[in-house]
N, C-alpha and C positions, 0 to 999 in steps of 0.2 A: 519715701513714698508710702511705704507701711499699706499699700494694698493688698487684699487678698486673692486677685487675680493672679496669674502668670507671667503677665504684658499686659504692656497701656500699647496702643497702635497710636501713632505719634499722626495725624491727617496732613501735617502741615508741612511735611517731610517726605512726602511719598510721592513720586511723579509718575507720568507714563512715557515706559521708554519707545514704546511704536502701540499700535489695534490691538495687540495682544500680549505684550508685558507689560505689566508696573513694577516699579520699585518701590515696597513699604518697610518701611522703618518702625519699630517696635520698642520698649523700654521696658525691662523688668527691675525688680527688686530681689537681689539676689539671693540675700538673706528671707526676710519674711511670707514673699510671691512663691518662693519655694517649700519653704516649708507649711504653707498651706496646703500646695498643690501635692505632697507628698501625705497627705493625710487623705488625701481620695480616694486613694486603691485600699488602705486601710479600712477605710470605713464599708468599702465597697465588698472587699474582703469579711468583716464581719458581719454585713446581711446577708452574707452567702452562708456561712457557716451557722447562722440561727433559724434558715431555711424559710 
């Protein structure tokens, strides 16, 4: 998939099990979606440190 979100949310997959639950189904990229999302706190981390 090689996206840089976390999950894709799959719509086509996800039902309602009664008024107040659903069941959603989700796809990540193990490899790449992760290692995007772990440069977040990094980056987020160094705006904090240059004030």
């Amino acid at each position: 998939m090689n996206r840089v979100c976390g999950s894709v949310g799959d719509t086509t997959h996800g039902i309602e099990l009664n008024k107040k639950v659903f069941k959603l189904v989700s796809w990540y990229d193990n490899e790449w979606g992760y290692s995007c999302r772990t440069v977040d706190p990094l980056t987020a981390l160094e705006g904090c440190r240059r004030g």
